[in-house]
Structure formats: C-alpha cells, structure tokens
NUKELUM-769092 format. One record per atom (N, C-alpha, C, CB): residue in one letter; atom name; x, y, z. Coordinates in nm, 2 decimals, decimal comma, padded with zeros to 4 digits, m for minus. Glycine has a CB too. Layout:
+-----+------+--------+--------+--------+
| res | atom |     c1 |     c2 |     c3 |
+-----+------+--------+--------+--------+
|   A |   CA |      X |      Y |      Z |
...
+-----+------+--------+--------+--------+
END
This chain:
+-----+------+--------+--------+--------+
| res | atom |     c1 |     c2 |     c3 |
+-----+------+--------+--------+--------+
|   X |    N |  40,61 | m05,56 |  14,49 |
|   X |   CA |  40,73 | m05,63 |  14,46 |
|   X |    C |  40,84 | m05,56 |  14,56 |
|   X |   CB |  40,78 | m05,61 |  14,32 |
|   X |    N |  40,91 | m05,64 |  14,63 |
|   X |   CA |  41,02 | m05,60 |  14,75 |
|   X |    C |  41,12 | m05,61 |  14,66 |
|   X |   CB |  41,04 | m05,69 |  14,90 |
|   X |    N |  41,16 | m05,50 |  14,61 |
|   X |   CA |  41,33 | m05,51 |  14,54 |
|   X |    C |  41,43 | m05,50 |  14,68 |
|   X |   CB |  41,38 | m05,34 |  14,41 |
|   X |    N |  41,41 | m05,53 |  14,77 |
|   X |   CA |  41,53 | m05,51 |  14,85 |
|   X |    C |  41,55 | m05,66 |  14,92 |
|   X |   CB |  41,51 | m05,39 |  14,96 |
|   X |    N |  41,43 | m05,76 |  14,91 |
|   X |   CA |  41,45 | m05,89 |  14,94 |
|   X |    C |  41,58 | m05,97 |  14,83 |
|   X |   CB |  41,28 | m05,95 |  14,93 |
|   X |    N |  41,59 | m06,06 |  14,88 |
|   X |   CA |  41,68 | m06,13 |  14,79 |
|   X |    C |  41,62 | m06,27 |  14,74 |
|   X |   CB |  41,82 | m06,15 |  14,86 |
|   X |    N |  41,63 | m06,26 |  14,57 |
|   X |   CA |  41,56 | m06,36 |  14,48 |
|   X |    C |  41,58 | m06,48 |  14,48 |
|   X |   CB |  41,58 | m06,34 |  14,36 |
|   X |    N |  41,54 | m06,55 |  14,50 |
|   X |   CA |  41,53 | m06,72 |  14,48 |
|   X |    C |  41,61 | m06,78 |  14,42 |
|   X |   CB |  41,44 | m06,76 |  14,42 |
|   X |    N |  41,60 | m06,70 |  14,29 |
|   X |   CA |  41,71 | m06,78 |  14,20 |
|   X |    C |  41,81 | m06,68 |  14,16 |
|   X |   CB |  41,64 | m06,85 |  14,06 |
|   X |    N |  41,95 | m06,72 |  14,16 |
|   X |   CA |  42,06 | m06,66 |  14,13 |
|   X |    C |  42,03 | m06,53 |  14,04 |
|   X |   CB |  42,14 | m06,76 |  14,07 |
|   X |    N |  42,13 | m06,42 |  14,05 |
|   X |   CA |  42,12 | m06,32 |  14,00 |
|   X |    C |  41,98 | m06,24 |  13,97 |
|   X |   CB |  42,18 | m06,34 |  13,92 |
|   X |    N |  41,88 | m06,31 |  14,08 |
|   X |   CA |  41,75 | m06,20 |  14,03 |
|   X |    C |  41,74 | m06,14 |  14,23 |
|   X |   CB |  41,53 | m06,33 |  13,93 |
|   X |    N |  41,68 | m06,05 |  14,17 |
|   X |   CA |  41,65 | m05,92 |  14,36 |
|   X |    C |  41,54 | m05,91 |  14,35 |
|   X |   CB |  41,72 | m05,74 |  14,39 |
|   X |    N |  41,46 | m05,94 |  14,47 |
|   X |   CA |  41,30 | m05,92 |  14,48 |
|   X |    C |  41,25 | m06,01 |  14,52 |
|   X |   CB |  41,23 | m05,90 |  14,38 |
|   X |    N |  41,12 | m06,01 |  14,57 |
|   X |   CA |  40,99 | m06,09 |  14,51 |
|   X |    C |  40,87 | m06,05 |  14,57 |
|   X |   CB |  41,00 | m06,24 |  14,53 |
|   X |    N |  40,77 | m06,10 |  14,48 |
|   X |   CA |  40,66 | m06,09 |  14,49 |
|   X |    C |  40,60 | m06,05 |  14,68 |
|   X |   CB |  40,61 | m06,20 |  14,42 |
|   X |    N |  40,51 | m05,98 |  14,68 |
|   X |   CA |  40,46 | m05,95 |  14,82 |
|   X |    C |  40,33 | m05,99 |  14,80 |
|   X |   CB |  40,47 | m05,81 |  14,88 |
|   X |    N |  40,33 | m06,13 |  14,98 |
|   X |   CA |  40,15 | m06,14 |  14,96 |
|   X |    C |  40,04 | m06,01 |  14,95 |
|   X |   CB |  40,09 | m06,20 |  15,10 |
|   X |    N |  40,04 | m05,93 |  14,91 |
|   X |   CA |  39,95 | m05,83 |  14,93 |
|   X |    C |  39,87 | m05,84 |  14,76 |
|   X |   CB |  40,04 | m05,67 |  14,97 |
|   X |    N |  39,74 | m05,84 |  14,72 |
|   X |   CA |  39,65 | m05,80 |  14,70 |
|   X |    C |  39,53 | m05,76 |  14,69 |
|   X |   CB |  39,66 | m05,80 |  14,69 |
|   X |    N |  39,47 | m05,64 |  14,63 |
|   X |   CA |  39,35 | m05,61 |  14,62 |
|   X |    C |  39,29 | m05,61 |  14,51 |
|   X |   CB |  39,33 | m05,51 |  14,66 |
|   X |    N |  39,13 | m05,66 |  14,52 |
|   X |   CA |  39,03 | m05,64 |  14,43 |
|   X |    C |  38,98 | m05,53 |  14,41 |
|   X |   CB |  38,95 | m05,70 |  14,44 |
|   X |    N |  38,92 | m05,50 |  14,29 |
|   X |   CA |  38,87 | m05,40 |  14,20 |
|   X |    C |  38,91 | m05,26 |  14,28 |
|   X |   CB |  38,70 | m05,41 |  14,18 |
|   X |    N |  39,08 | m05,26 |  14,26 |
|   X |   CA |  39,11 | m05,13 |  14,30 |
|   X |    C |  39,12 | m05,02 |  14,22 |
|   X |   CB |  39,22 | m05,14 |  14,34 |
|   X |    N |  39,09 | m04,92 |  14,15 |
|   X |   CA |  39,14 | m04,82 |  14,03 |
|   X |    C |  39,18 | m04,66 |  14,08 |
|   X |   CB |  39,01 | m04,80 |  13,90 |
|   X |    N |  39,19 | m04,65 |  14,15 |
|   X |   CA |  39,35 | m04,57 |  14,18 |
|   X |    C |  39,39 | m04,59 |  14,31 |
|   X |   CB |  39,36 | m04,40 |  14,17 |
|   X |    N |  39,57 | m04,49 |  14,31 |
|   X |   CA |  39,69 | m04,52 |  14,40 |
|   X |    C |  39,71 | m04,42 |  14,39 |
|   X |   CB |  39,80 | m04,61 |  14,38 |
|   X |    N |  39,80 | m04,33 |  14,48 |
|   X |   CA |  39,85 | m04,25 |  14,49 |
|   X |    C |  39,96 | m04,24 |  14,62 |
|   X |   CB |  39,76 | m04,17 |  14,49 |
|   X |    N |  40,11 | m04,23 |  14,59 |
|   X |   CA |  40,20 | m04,23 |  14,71 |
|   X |    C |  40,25 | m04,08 |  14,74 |
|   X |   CB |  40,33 | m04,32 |  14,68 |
|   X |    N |  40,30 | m04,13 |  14,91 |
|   X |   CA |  40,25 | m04,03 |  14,98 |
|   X |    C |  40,41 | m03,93 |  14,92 |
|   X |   CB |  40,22 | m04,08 |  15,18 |
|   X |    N |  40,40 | m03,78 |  14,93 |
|   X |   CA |  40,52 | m03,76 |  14,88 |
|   X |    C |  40,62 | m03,68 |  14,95 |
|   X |   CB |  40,51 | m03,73 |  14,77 |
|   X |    N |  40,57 | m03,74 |  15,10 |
|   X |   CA |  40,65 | m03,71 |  15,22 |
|   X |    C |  40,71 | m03,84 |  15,29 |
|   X |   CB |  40,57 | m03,63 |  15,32 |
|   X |    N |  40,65 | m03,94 |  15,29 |
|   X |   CA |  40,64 | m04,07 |  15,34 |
|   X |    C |  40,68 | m04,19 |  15,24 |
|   X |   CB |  40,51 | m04,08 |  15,38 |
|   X |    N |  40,74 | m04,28 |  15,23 |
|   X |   CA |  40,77 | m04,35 |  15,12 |
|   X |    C |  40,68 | m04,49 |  15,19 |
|   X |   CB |  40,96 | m04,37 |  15,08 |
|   X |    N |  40,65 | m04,47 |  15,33 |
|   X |   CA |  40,60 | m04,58 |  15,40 |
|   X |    C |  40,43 | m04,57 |  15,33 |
|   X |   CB |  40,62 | m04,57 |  15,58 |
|   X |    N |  40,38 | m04,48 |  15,32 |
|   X |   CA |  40,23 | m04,43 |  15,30 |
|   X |    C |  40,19 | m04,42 |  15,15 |
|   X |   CB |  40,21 | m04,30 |  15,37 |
|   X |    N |  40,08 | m04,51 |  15,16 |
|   X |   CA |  40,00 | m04,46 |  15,02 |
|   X |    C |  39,83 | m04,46 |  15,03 |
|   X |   CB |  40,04 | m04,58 |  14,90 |
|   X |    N |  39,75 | m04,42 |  14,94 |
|   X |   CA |  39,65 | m04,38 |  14,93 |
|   X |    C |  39,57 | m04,45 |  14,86 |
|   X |   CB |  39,65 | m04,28 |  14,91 |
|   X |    N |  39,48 | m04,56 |  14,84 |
|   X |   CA |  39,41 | m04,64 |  14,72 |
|   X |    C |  39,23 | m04,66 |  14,71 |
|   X |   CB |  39,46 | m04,80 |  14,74 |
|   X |    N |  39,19 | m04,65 |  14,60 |
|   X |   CA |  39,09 | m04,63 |  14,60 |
|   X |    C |  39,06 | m04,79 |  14,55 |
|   X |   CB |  39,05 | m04,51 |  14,52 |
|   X |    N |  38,94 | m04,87 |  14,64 |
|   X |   CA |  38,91 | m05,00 |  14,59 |
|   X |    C |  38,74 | m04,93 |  14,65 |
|   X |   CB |  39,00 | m05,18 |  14,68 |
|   X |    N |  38,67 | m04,98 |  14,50 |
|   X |   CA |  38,55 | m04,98 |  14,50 |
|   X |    C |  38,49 | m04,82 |  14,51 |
|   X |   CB |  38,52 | m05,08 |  14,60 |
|   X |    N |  38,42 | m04,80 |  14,62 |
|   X |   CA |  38,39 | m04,70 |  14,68 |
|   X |    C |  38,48 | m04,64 |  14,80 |
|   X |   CB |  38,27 | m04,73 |  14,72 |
|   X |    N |  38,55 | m04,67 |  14,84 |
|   X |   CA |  38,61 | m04,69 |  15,00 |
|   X |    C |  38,78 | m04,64 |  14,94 |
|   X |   CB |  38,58 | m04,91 |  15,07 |
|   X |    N |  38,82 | m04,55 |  15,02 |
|   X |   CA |  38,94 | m04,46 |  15,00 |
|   X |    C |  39,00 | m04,54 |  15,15 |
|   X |   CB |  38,91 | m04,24 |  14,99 |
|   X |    N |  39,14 | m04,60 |  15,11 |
|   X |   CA |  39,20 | m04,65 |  15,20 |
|   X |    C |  39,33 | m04,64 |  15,23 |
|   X |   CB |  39,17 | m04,75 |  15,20 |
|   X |    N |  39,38 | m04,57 |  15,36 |
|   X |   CA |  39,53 | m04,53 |  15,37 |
|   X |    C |  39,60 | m04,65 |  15,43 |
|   X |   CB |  39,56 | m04,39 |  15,46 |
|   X |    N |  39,76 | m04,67 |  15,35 |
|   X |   CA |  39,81 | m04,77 |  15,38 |
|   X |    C |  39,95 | m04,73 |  15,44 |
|   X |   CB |  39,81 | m04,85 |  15,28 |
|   X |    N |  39,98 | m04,79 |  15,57 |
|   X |   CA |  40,09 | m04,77 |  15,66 |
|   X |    C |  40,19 | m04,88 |  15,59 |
|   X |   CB |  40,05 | m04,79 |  15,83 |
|   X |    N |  40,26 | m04,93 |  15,54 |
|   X |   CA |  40,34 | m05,04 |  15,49 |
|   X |    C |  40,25 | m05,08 |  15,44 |
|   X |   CB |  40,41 | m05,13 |  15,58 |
|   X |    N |  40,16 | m05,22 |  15,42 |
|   X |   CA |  40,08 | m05,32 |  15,42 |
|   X |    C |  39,98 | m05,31 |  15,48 |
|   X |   CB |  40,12 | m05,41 |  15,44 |
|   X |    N |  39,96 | m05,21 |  15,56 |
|   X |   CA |  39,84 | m05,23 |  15,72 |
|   X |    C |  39,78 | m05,11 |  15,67 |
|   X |   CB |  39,90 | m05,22 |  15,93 |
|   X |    N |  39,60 | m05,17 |  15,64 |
|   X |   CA |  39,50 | m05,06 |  15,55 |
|   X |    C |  39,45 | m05,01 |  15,74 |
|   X |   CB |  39,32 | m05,15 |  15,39 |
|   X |    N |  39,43 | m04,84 |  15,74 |
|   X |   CA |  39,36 | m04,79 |  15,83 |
|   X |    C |  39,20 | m04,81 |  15,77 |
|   X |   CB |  39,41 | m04,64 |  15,86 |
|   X |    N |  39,14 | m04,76 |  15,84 |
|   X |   CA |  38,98 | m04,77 |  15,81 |
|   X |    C |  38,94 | m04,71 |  15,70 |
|   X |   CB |  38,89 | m04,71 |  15,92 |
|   X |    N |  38,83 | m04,73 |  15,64 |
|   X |   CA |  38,83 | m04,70 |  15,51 |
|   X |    C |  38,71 | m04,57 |  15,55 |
|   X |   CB |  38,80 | m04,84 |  15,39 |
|   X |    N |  38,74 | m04,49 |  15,38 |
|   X |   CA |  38,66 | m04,34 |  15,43 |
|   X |    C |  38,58 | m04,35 |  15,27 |
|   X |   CB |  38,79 | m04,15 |  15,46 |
|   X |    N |  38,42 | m04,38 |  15,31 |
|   X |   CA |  38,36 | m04,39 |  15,17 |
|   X |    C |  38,37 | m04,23 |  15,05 |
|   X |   CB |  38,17 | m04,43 |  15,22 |
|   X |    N |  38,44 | m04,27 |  14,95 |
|   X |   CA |  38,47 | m04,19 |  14,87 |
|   X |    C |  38,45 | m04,24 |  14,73 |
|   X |   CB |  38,59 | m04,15 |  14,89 |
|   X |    N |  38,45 | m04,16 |  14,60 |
|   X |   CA |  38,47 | m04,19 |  14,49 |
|   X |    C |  38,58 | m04,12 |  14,39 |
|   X |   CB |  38,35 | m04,19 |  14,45 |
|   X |    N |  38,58 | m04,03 |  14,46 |
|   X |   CA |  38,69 | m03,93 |  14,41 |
|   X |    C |  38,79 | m03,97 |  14,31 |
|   X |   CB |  38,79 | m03,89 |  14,53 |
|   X |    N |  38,84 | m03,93 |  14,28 |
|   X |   CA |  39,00 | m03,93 |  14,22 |
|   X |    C |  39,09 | m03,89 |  14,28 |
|   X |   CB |  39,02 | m03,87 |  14,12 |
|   X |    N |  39,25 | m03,95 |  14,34 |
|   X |   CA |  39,30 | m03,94 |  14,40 |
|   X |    C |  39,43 | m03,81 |  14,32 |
|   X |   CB |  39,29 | m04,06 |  14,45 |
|   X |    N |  39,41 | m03,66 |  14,36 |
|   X |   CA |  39,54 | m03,57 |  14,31 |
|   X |    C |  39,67 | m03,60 |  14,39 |
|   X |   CB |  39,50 | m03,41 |  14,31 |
|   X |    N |  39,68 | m03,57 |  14,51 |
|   X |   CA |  39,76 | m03,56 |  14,56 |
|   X |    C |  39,81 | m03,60 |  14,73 |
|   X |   CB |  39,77 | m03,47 |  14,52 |
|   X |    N |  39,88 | m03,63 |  14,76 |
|   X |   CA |  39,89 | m03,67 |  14,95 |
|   X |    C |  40,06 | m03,67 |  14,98 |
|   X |   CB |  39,82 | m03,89 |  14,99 |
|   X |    N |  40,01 | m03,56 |  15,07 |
|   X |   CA |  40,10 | m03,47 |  15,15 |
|   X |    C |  40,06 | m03,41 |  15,26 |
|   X |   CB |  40,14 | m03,38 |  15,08 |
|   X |    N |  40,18 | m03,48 |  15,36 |
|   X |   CA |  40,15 | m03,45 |  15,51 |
|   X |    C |  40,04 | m03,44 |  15,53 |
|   X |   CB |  40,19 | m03,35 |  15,55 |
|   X |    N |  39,97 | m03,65 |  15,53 |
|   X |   CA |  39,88 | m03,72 |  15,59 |
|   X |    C |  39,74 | m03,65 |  15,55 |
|   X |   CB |  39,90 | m03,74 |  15,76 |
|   X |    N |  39,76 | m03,58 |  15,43 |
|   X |   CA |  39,63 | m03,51 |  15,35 |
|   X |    C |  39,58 | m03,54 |  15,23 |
|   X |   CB |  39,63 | m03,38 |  15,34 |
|   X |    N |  39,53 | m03,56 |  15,22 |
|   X |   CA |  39,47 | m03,63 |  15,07 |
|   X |    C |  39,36 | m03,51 |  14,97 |
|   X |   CB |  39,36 | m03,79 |  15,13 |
|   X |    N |  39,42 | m03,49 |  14,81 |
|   X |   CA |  39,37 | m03,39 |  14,75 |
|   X |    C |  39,27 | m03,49 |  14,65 |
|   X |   CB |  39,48 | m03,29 |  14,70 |
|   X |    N |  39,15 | m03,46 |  14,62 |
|   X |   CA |  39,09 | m03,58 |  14,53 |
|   X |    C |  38,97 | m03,50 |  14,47 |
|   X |   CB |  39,04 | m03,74 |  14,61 |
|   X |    N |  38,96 | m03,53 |  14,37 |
|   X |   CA |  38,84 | m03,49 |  14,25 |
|   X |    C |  38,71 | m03,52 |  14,23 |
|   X |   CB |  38,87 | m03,52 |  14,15 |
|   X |    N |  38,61 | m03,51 |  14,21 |
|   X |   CA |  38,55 | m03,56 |  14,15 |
|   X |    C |  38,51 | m03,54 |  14,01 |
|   X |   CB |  38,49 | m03,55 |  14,21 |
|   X |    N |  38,54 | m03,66 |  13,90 |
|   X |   CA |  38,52 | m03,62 |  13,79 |
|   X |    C |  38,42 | m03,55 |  13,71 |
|   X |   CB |  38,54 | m03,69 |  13,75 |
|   X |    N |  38,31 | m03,63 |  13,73 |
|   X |   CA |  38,20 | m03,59 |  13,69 |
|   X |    C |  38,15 | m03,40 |  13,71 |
|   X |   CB |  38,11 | m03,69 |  13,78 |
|   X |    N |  38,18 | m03,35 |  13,85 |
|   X |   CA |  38,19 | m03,19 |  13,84 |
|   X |    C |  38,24 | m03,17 |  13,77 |
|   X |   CB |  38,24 | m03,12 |  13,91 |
|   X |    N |  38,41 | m03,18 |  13,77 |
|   X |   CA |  38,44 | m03,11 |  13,67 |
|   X |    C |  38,36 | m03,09 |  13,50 |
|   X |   CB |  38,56 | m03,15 |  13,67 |
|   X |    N |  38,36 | m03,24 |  13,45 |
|   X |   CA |  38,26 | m03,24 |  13,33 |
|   X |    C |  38,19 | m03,15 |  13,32 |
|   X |   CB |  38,17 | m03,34 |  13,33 |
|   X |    N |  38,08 | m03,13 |  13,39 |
|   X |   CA |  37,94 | m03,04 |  13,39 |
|   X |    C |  38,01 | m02,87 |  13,34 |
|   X |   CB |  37,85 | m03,04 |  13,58 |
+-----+------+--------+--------+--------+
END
C-alpha cells in the first residue's frame, strides 16, 4: 500500500500496489534502508530493492534481522533439538 500516492476517492491517501507474492511466510525490513526488504517465498530467500526482487538464495531459515545488506536467519528446527 503507497500511503504517499493520492486516493481515488475523496478524502482517502493511498492505494493498492501491483505487487504480489505467493506462498510467502516471512518479511523482514531492512533497518538501515527503508528502500530494502528481505522475504522468504517457498524455499528461496529474496532481497527486494523497491519492488525489483534480486536473485533468489535457496534458504529455509527464519528471517532475525537485516542490517547493512546482511541478513541474520534461523533455523528452527536446531534450535528445537
């Protein structure tokens, strides 16, 4: 959602952005960068510049943290054991 676009209909700010993804289950924004985020769809860990996904890096992780173009991520199951 672009809150900085301007709404269609009177007094509303926004709207929807063509952008999405299937069977994504996590996100993580960058917290140096407001342009950059980090998403996990499927298997495949994918960094996003605005809207524009770079190549994807097969992962399953859990995504902790991303800071200065580094990405901190878990695997759950270790820990478990």
């Amino acid at each position: 959602f672009d809150m900085t676009a301007k709404g269609g209909t009177p007094g509303t700010v926004g709207e929807h952005l063509a952008f999405e993804r299937k069977d994504a289950w996590d996100m993580r924004w960058a917290d140096d960068n407001p342009e950059l985020f980090a998403m996990m769809e499927k298997t495949r860990m994918y960094i996003f510049r605005g809207l524009d996904p770079e190549e994807p890096v097969t992962s399953s992780a859990y995504l902790c943290n991303f800071h200065d173009l580094e990405i901190s991520a878990v695997f759950i199951d270790d820990i478990m054991q």
